[in-house]
C-alpha positions, 0 to 999 in steps of 0.5 A, spaced: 183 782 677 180 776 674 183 772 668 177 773 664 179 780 662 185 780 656 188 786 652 189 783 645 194 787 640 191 788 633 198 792 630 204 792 634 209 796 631 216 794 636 219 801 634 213 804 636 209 800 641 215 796 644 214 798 652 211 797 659 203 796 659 198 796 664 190 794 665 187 799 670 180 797 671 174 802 675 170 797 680 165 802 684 169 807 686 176 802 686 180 803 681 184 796 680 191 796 677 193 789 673 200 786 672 205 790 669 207 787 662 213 788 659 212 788 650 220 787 646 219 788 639 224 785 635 225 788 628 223 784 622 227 784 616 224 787 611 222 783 605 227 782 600 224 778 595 217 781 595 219 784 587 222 779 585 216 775 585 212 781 583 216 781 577 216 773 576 208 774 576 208 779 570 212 776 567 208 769 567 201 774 566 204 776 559 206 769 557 199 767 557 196 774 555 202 772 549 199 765 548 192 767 548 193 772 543 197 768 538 192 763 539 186 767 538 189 770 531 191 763 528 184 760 530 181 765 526 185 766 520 183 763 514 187 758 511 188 758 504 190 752 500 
């Protein structure tokens, strides 16, 4: 088979995808069998901080929503002497 001819993995899942791949191609009335790959997934721990710096963004959103409000309201307040 030529090198020319790559399978590329857009997802990958390793509890899923993990296992044996082989390419298999039609030339003529050949059918033409490609190394075998064998694909290892390793289990990705999941994200721990993820919330935390969800929260940590609402937090500083409502700190400026904070700030522009209280600047609105003291621009626009009539000061009397």
């Amino acid at each position: 088979m030529s090198p020319d001819r790559t399978l590329r993995l857009k997802s990958f899942d390793a509890a899923r995808d993990s296992g044996l791949y082989v390419c298999a191609s039609v030339v003529g009335s050949n059918l033409i069998f490609g190394k075998v790959t064998r694909l290892i997934g390793t289990a990705m721990a999941p994200l721990v901080c993820a919330p935390l710096v969800l929260w940590a963004f609402v937090g500083g959103c409502g700190l400026l929503l904070l700030a522009l409000l209280s600047t609105i309201v003291y621009c626009t307040s009539e000061s009397k002497p």
